[in-house]
Structure formats: structure tokens, C-alpha cells
N, C-alpha and C positions, 0 to 999 in steps of 0.2 A: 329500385327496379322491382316490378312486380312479381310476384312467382307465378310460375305456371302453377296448374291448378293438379293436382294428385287421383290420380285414379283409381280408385282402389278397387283391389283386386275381385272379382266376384268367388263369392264361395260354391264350391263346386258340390254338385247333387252326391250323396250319400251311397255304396255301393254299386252293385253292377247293373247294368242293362242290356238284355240283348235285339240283339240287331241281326240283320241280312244284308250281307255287301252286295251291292249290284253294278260295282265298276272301281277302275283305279284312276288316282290321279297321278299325272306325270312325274311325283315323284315315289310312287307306290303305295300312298295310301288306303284303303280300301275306302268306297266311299257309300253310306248310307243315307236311310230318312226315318226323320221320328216326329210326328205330327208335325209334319208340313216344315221338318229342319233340317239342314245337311249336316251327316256326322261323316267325319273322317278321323277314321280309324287307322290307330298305326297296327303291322303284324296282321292283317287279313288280309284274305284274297277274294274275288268275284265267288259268287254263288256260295259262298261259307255263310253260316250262322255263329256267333258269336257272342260271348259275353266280354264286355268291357268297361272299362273305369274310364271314369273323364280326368282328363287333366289341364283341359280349358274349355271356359263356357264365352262365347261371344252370341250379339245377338244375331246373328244370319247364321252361326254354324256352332258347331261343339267339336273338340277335338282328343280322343278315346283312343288306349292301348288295349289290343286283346290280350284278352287274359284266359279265356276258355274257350277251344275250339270246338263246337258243339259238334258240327257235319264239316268236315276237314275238305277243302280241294283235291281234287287228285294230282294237283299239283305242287301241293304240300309235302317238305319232304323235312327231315331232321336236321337243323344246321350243322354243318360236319365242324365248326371250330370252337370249342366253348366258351367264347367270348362273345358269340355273335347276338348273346340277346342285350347286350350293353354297347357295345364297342361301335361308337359308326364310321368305323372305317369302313366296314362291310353292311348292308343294312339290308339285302335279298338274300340274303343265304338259306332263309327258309323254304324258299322256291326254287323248284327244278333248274338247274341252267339252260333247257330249251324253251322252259317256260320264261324263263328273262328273257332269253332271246326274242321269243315274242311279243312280250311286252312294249322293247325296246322298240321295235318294229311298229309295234301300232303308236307311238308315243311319235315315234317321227311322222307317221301317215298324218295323224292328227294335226299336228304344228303345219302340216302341208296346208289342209284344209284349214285350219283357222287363219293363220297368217295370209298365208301365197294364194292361196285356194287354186294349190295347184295339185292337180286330181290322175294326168293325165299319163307323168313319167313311170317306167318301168321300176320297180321295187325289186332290188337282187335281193339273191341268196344272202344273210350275215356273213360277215368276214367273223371268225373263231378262232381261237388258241386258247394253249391250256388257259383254266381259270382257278390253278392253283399255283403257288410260286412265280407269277408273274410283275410283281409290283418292283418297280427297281428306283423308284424316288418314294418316298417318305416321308413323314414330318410326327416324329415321337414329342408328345409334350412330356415333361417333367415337372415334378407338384412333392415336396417336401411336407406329409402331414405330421406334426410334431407330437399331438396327442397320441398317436399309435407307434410311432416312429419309426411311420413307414415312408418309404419311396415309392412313389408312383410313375410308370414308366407305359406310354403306350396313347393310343389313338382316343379324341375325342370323345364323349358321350354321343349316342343319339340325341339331336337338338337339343344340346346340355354342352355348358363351358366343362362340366366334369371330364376328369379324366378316366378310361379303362386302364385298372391295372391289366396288365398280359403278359405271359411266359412264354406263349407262341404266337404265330401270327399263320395262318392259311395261306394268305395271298403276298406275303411277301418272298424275296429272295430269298432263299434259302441260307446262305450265304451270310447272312444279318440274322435271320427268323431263328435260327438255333442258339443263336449267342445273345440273346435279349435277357437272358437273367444273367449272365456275368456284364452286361452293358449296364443296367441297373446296380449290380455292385459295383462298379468301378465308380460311377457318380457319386455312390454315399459316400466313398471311402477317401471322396475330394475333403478338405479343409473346405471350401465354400461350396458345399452342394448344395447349398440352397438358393446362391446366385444363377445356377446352370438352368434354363427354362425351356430347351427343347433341344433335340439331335435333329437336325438334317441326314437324313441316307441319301447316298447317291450310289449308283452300281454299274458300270460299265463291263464287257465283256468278260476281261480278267481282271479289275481292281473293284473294290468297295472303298467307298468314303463315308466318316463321320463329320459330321460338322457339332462339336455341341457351342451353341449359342447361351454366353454366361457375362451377369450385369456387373461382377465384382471381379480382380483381377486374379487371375490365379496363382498359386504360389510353385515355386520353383519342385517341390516336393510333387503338386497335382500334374504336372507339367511332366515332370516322369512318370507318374502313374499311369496318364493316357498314351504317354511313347510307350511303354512296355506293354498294353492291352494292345497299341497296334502294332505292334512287331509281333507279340502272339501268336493275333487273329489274322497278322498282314491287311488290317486296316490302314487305310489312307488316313490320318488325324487332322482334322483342322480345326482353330479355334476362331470364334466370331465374337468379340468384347464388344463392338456397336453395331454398325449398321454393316450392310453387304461389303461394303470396300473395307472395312476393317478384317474381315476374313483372310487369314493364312494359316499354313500348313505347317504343324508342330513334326510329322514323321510321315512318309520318310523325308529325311534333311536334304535332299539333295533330287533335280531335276523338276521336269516341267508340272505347276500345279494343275494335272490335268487327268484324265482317263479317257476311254477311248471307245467305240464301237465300231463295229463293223456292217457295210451291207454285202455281203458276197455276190448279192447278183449284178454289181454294179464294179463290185475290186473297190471301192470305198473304205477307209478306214477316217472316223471322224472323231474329234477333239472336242474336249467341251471340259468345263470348272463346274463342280461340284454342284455352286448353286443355279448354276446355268439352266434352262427351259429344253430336256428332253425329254422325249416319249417314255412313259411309265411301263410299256408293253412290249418289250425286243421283237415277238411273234410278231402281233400286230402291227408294229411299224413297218418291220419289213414286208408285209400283206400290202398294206397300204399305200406305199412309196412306190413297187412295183407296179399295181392299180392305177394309181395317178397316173403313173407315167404312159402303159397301157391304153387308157382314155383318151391321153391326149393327141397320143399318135405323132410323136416328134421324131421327126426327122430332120438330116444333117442341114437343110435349108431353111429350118427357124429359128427366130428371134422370138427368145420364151421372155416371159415377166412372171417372177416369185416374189408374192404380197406375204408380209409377215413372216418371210426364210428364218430367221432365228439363225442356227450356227451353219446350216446350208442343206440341211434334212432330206428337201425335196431338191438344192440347188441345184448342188453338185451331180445326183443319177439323172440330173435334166442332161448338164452339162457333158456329159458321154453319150448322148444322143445327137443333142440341137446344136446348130451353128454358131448361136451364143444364148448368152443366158444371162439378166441379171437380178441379181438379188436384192430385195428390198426389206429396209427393217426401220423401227422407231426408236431402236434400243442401242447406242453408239455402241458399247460394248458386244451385240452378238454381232455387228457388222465385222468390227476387228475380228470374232472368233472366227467368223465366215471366211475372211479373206486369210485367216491360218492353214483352216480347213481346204482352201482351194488351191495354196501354197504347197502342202502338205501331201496333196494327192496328185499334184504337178499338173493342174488345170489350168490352161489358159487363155480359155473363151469363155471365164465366168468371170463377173462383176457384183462387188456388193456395194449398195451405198446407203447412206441413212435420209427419210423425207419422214414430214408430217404424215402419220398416214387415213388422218380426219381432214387435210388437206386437199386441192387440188394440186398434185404434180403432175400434169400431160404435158406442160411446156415448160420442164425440168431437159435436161441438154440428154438425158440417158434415156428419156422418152419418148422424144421426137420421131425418132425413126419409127414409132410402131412396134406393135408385137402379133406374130402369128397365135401363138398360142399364149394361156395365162393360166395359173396357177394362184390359189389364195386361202391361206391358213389362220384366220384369226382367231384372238381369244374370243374367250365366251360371250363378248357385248357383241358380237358381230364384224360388220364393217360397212352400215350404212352409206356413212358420207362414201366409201370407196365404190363403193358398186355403182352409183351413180358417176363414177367419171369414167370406169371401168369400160365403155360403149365406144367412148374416144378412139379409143386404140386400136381396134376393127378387128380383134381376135378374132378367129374362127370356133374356135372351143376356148372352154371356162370351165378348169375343175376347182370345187370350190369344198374343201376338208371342213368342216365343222366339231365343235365340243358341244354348241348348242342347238339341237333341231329349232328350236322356238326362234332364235336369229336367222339360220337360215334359210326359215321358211320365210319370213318377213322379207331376207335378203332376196331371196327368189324371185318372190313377187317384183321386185323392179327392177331384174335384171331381163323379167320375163317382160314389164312394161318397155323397155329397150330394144326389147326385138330377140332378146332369146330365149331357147325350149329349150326347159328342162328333160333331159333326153332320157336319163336315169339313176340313181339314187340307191343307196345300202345302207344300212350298220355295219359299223365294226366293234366286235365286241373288246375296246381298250381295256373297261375297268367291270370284269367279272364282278356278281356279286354285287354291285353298285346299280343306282339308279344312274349315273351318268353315261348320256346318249351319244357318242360317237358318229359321226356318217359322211358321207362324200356323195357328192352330185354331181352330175357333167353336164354344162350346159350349151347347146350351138347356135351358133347363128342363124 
């Protein structure tokens, strides 16, 4: 078999050079030109002059960290967490949080115009909440460096497999953020901590869960070391030896492996397992889920359709409104969490069921009848194929939640070739601190 052929790395230009940012790119870069070449700069902002080091040369662009703020933004401000200039969990901290907001803001108008080239819907005010202590899912890696004999315990590098050691966290739950240097100790103090390769957080209302994910088994002795850290801390303990289904609960020994949230505007109390897909933002979601519902204007005489429900988020405060409701998902296992969740709050005009959802189902037995209203929450690829059968159904409104403006706005586009207006359109600010763009759209017939 022939090899591929090796490319070797190009060697990068010798000290600094400065530059003038004259805009961002949608994931915060600053972006420049230097005879006739785009530099994109990490750590700058619009209108700053800068000095910066390259840390990759390609032929169309260069790619530079600042390192000297010559003429600062006035939206420049002192990262408040000392981690922030490694750690990417958080990668805006250096800028104002109205000035994210805005950003966020024009990141989505943009995706409008490039994708949808839809120009025309009303832009709200951002959805807000604190953007300190908000982060209630998590994914800590764990890295054993033997030469120092240290543990490393905390959030990716910026575009680096490296890890950020961290003794605090800003935007996580408090709850977890104060106890990350005894979480660290309790790993080393394993027999196999070197098997242990990341914690899972999860945090509901009143419980916190660990998950730590470890390739070697553990021994009866590491076994109590983690029951007694959560008994402590009244941490939930769970251990994960392979994949997702090998996950269970070391402490507490007894009842359901679950945690719980609340929406009070709705009398909702909802269930979910540790590694299950909940909103990272409690504020925000509840912003959110109220809005949705708001939007769509449901009342006791419709038949709503929820694309992508997951354990029933948006099902269920349908389902206290509309006549029925059902719930759609790709994932067998959030259907069963759904139908817990709709069990549980003693609802009886909600349905969940599992379909392809790159498929056509309109002439699935649960679809036939139609839907007044639609509701759709997908991951960040979108939901292409969906939106085009989406028209079938003869909604009158389409709220349509997104994580990626750039999908959405693609999505738009041929919902809007179908015959619907995009009526209007926000951020919600989910992940403070972050480049990731949040937003919802309503669209009519």
C-alpha cells in the first residue's frame, strides 16, 4: 500500500508583528491583512492594534495570538477568572458581556444573510442570565503527568488536546467549582488513577452527579474512597468502565439513578440520568421554554409536534396548554425518559415515540392527523432533510430553537421557500463567556 505523502510542517516567521483588526470571525477571532493576506488573530478585538506571534502559516491566511495590546478596545476588559487565558472552556472573557452580547447578535444576523438571505424578521432583545455560576453539565478531563507527578484536572486547552490545570472554575456550578481541588485529590489517591480519563458533572436542582469514566477496574478500596467523597460532599457517584450503558451508581445505594429539575411556571418537575442531554443554563432554559411556548400561542384546541423533545423539555409545558402533544426523538432511550417524565407529572395528552429523523415520517400513524402548531430543537448539524417535509403538516407557526445560527439560517431558507416568514428571531445567552450562539425563530405561514 502506498503512503500518503507527509507534509511538512511550515516553519513559522520569527517574532512579532503588528497588525490592526478590522472585524471578527464567528468564532471571535480578530481578523486582519498584511500584504494582501488574512491574519486571524486569537485575543483581539475590531479596531485594536496589536502585536502577535504566528502560530500557523497557510497559503491564503496566517493564524496569530496577541500578545501586546497596543490601543485596547473599550471593550476590553480583565478576564475575571485566572484561567482564562489557557483554559477553553471559557474563550471571551476578555470582553465586556454586553459586548458578547453583541457580537452574538451580529454572528446570527450574518448567518441570516449568508445562508437564508433572510434580512427582513424582527431581531429581539437577548435572552440573559447571570454569566457566572451558570454551567450545570461539564466534561473535566483528567491527564496523569508522571515527570512532575502531577494531576491534571480541568477543561481543554484553547484549540489544544492539552489540558488546563484549575482550582476554580467561574462559570460553573458552585456546587462542584469550590470542590475541584479535593475532586483532584480523591483521583490521585485511586490505585488506578491513571486509568480515570474524565468526570462527567451533571447538576440538577438539589443533587450534583459525578461520573468519573476509568479504562482499568477499580479496586474495592478506590470504591470506597469515591463513596466516602460523596457522602462528604452529597455527591451522586457514578462509575462508567466502557461505553454509556456500562454507567452506574456507586452512592447513594439505593433509589432511582436520576436527578431532577424543576419549571415552576409550568408545576413541572422533570427526570433525567446523569449522562442524558440537558440544558447547561437553568435561567436560560426556563427564559426559553416560556418564549417557545409564548410564540406559539397554544391553546386547549391543538395538536402540537415536538422534533428532537429529548426527555420532554419543551413536551411536557406544551402539554399543559395544547389538546395533545407528541413528542418526537432519534434516541430510544430519551423517548422511554419522556414517557417517565409525562408519567411522573400525571400527563395524559402527551405522546412520545422514536422515527428516523433524516427520514420522511408524515405517513407515520402519529402524523396523519396533522399538527396546528410545531416546535423543533435540533443538534448543531441542523435538521435539513426535516424541514423539508416540515410543510406537510400545514402548521400555522414553527418555533424553531437552534445551537447553530449557521444551520438555522440555511434551515430558514427553505422553510421560507415553503411558504413561511420568518416573523422574528433572538439570542439567548446559554453559554456566557463562549463563542457558542444560541437563538430561536418563529416562523408563519
Amino acid at each position: 500500500m502506498a503512503r500518503r505523502p507527509q507534509h511538512k510542517k511550515k516553519k513559522l516567521p520569527a517574532g512579532l508583528i503588528e497588525l490592526t483588526i478590522d472585524s471578527l470571525t464567528h468564532d471571535g477571532r480578530g481578523v486582519a491583512r498584511r500584504e494582501g493576506k488574512t491574519q486571524f488573530v486569537e485575543g483581539a478585538l475590531v479596531g485594536e492594534t496589536v502585536r502577535a506571534r504566528y502560530t500557523d502559516t497557510r497559503s491564503k491566511f496566517d493564524e496569530l495570538t496577541a500578545v501586546d495590546i497596543l490601543t485596547p478596545s473599550e471593550d476590553r476588559i480583565t478576564p475575571p477568572c485566572p484561567h482564562a487565558a489557557l483554559c477553553g472552556g471559557c474563550s471571551l472573557q476578555y470582553i465586556d458581556t454586553e459586548a458578547q452580547i453583541r457580537f452574538k447578535q451580529s454572528v446570527l444576523q450574518g448567518q441570516f444573510r449568508h445562508f437564508g438571505e433572510i434580512t427582513t424578521a424582527t431581531l429581539l432583545d437577548p435572552m440573559t442570565g447571570p454569566s457566572v455560576g451558570y454551567r450545570r453539565k461539564a466534561r473535566l478531563g483528567v491527564r496523569y503527568v508522571g515527570k512532575r507527578d502531577e494531576m491534571l484536572l480541568g477543561f481543554r486547552e484553547k484549540r489544544s488536546g492539552s489540558i488546563t490545570d484549575i482550582n476554580s472554575c467561574l462559570v460553573m456550578d458552585d456546587r462542584i467549582a469550590q470542590h475541584i481541588d479535593e475532586l483532584r485529590s480523591v483521583i490521585r489517591s485511586l490505585s488506578v488513577f491513571r486509568a480515570v480519563t474524565h468526570v462527567e458533572i451533571a447538576a440538577g436542582d438539589t443533587e450534583v452527579a459525578l461520573v468519573f469514566r476509568h479504562t482499568s477496574p477499580l479496586k474495592s478500596d478506590d470504591i470506597e474512597k469515591l463513596i466516602q467523597f460523596g457522602e462528604s460532599h452529597q455527591f451522586h457517584i457514578y462509575l462508567q468502565p466502557n461505553d454509556a450503558d456500562s454507567t452506574h451508581r456507586i452512592y447513594p445505594a439505593t433509589g432511582a439513578e436520576r436527578l431532577t429539575y424543576r419549571l415552576d411556571e409550568f408545576d413541572l418537575n422533570l427526570k433525567f440520568h446523569p449522562l442524558d442531554f440537558t440544558q447547561v443554563n437553568a435561567d436560560i432554559n426556563n427564559q426559553m421554554v416560556s418564549r417557545a411556548i409564548e410564540w406559539l400561542q397554544v391553546s386547549s384546541e391543538d395538536r402540537v409536534l415536538d422534533l428532537f423533545c429529548g426527555l420532554g423539555n419543551f413536551t411536557l409545558p406544551l402539554a399543559r396548554k395544547a389538546r395533545e402533544v407528541i413528542g418526537i426523538e432519534g434516541a430510544d432511550a430519551m423517548v422511554v425518559r419522556g414517557r417517565e417524565n409525562a408519567e411522573h407529572n400525571n400527563l395524559k395528552n402527551v405522546a412520545f415515540y422514536g422515527a428516523d429523523l433524516q427520514a420522511d415520517f408524515t405517513q407515520a400513524v402519529w402524523a396523519k392527523e396533522g399538527f396546528d402548531k410545531i416546535l423543533i430543537d435540533p443538534p448543531r448539524s441542523g435538521a435539513l432533510d426535516m424541514v423539508r417535509y416540515l410543510p406537510k403538516f400545514g402548521a400555522k407557526k414553527i418555533v424553531y430553537v437552534s445551537c447553530n445560527p449557521a444551520t438555522l439560517a440555511r434551515d430558514a431558507g427553505v422553510l421560507v421557500e415553503h411558504g413561511y416568514r420568518m416573523v422574528k428571531a433572538g439570542v439567548m445567552d446559554m453559554f456566557p463567556h463562549t463563542t457558542h450562539v444560541e437563538s430561536i425563530a418563529l416562523f408563519e405561514k
